[in-house]
C-alpha positions in Angstrom: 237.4 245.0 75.2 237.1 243.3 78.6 239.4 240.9 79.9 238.7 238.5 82.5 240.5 237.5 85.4 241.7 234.4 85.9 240.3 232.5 89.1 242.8 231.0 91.5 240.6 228.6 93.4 242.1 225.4 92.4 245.4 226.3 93.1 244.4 227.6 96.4 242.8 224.0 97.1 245.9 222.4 95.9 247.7 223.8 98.4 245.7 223.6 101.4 245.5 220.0 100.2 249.3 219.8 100.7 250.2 222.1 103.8 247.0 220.5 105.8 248.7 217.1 106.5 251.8 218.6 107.4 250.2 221.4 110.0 248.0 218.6 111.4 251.4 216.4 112.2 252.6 219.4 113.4 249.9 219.6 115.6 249.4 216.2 117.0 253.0 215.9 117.2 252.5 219.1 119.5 249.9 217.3 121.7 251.8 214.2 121.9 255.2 215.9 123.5 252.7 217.6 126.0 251.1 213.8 127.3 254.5 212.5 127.3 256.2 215.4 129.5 252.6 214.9 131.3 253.0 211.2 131.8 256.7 211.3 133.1 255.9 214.2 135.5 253.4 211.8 136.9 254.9 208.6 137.4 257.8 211.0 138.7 255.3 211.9 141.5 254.1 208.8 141.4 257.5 206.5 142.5 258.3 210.0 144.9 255.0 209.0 146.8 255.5 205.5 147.2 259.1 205.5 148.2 257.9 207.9 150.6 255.7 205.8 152.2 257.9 202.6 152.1 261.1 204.6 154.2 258.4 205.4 157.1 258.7 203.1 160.1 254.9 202.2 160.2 255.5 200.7 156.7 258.1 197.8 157.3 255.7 194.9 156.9 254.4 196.7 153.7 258.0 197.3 152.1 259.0 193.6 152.9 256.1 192.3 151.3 256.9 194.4 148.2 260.0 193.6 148.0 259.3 190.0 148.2 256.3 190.4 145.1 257.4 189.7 141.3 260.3 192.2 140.0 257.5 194.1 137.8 254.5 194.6 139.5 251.3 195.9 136.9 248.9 198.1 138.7 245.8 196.4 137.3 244.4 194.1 138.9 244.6 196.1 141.9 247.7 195.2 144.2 247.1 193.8 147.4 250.1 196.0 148.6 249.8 199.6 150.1 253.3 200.6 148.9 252.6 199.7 145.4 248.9 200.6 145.8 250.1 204.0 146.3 252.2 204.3 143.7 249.2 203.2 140.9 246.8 205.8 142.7 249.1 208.6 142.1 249.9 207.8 138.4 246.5 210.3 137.9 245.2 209.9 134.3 247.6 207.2 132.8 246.5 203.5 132.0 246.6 200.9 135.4 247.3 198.7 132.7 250.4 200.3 131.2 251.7 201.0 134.7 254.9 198.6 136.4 256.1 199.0 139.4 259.2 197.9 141.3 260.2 198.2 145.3 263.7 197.3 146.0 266.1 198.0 148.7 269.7 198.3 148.5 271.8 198.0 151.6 270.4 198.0 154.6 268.7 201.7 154.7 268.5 202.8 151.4 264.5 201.9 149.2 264.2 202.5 145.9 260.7 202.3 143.7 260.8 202.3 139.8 257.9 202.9 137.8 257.7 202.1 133.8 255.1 203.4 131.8 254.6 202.3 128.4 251.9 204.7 126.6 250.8 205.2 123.1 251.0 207.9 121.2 248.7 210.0 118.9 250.8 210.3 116.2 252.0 206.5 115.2 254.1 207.9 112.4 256.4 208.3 114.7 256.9 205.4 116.5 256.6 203.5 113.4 259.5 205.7 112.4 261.4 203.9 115.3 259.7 200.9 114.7 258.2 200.9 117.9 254.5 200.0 119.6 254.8 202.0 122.7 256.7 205.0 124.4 258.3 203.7 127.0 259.2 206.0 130.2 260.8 205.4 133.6 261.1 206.9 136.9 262.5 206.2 139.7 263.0 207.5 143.2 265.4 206.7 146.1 265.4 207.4 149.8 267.1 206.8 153.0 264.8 204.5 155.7 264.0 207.1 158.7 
């Protein structure tokens, strides 16, 4: 007599139905902690730069007039100001829109520029886990006037 084997080719489906969902979260979830250690490293660079131009002497005008703009400045339209200008051009590959910027200066010598970002993310499951809309990240650097 000759037996037949069995086939196994809906269970395998079953099973890539339910591991595929979880591997592609995995996945995404992957990407998305990349852009956000990606965005934070820029607008790291990004306040670094502009707090760097605001403690040179040549910029005095420039970091009074920032100081003197609203507390949260967006980068889109374009600002009229070359501190905060600089700033929004070194934020490379993150939304003008999403970007906010703030000069201040504490004491007489010491400038300080702050730069939020608020960025989505791939995977909304997670922010709607933390009933969020937006990742929000901040930077901010501080320098001595020369």
């Amino acid at each position: 007599m000759v037996r037949r084997r069995e086939s196994n080719s809906g269970q395998d489906l079953v099973e890539y139905a339910i591991v595929f969902p979880v591997l592609m979260l995995l996945l995404l979830g992957i990407i998305d902690f990349g852009r956000i250690i990606y965005s934070y490293n820029a607008i790291s660079n990004a306040a670094r730069e502009g707090t760097r131009l605001a403690i040179l002497p040549s910029s005095r005008k420039d970091l009074e007039e920032a100081i003197g703009l609203s507390p949260e400045v967006r980068c889109h339209p374009a600002p009229g100001n070359v501190i905060i200008q600089r700033v929004c051009d070194r934020a490379l590959a993150l939304s003008r829109n999403a970007l906010q910027v703030t000069v201040s200066q504490r004491g007489l010598d010491i400038v300080q520029v702050e730069v939020v970002y608020e960025g989505p993310f791939l995977t909304n499951i997670i922010l709607q886990a933390v009933k969020r809309d937006s990742l929000r990240l901040e930077a901010a650097a501080t320098m001595r006037l020369e």
